[in-house]
Each structure stands twice: as structure tokens, then as C-alpha cells.
N, C-alpha and C positions, 0 to 999 in steps of 0.2 A: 873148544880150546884144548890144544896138548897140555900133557904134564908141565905140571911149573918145576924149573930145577933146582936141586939145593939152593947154588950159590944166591937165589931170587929170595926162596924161601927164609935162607938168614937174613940178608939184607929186611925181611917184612917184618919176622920175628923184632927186628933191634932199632925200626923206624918208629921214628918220634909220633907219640902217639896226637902230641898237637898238631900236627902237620900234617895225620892220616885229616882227622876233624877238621880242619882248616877244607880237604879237601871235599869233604864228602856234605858237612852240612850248610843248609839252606843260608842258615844263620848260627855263628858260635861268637860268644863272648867270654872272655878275659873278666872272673871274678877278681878285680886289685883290691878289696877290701878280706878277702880269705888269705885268714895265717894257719898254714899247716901243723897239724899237730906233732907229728912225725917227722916225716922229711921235710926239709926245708927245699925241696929242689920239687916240692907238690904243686900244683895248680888248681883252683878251680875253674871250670867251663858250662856256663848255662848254653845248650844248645836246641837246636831241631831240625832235622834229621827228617824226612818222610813226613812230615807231616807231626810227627811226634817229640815234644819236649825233655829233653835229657840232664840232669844234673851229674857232672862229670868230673874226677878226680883222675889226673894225669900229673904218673911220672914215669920219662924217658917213656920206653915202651907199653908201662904199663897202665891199666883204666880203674876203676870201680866207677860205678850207678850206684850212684846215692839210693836213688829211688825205687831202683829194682833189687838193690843186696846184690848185682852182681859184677865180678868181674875178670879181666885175661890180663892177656900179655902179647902184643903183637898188632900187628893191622891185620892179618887175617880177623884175630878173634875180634877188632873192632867192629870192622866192618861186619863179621857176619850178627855181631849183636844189637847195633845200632838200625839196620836195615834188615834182619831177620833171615840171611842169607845161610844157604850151607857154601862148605869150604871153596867146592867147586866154584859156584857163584861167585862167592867171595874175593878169591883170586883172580875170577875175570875182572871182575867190579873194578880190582886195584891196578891190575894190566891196561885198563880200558879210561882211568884216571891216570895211566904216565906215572905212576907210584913203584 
């Protein structure tokens, strides 16, 4: 795959991180019983991904893993954390889902 170009790259950076998840996993659900502590524009999503079960906090662009402590900002970093992917991969991954 060539270089991904800026203009891609923000566009990835500022995409909705429901919509990366929508795309990537096997199964995602819409917790409707989760009130945000914080933002009120948070979500929760129980999903899975590879084979692997995720508990997920999404706002706009960005994530936290309940269950792993960890989290980004972007579809890059989703993708490469939910599927274990480096960058490169990453970007194919999202290329290759029309993202």
C-alpha cells in the first residue's frame, strides 16, 4: 500500500468512532441502559472484534477499553487496538473497508 495522505489521515483522525466499530466488528451493541458520567455525548458498546470481546466507550472520535485501561483517538488507533494491527496495517484495514 502507498503512503496514506494527510487529507485521509484527518478525515481518520475525526471519524466517528461508532461507525469505525460498526464497521470492523463481527457483532457491536448499543448499551441504552449506560448514563455517562462525563459527557453526555458518551456511549457504551459491548462488542467483538476477532474473536475477542470488548467493552467500549465512544465519544466522536474517541475510545476507552473498559477492560484493558486503554485508549486513542482516531480509527487508526481503533483499528490498530481492537485487531492488534500496526499503523501500516491499520490504514490498509481502513482503505480496504471503504473508510
Amino acid at each position: 500500500m502507498k503512503a496514506v495522505d494527510n487529507f485521509t489521515l484527518e478525515r481518520w483522525r475525526s471519524l466517528d468512532a461508532a461507525r469505525v466499530l460498526a464497521a470492523l466488528a463481527a457483532h457491536a451493541k448499543l448499551d441504552a441502559a449506560y448514563v455517562p458520567a462525563t459527557s453526555a455525548l458518551s456511549t457504551r458498546w459491548h462488542a467483538t472484534v476477532g474473536g475477542q470481546d470488548f467493552e467500549l466507550l465512544l465519544t466522536g472520535p474517541k475510545f476507552w477499553d473498559t477492560r484493558n485501561a486503554k485508549g486513542g483517538g482516531g480509527a487508526v488507533d481503533l483499528v490498530m487496538h481492537l485487531e492488534r494491527l500496526s499503523f501500516k496495517q491499520a490504514s490498509a484495514r481502513l482503505v480496504g473497508l471503504g473508510l
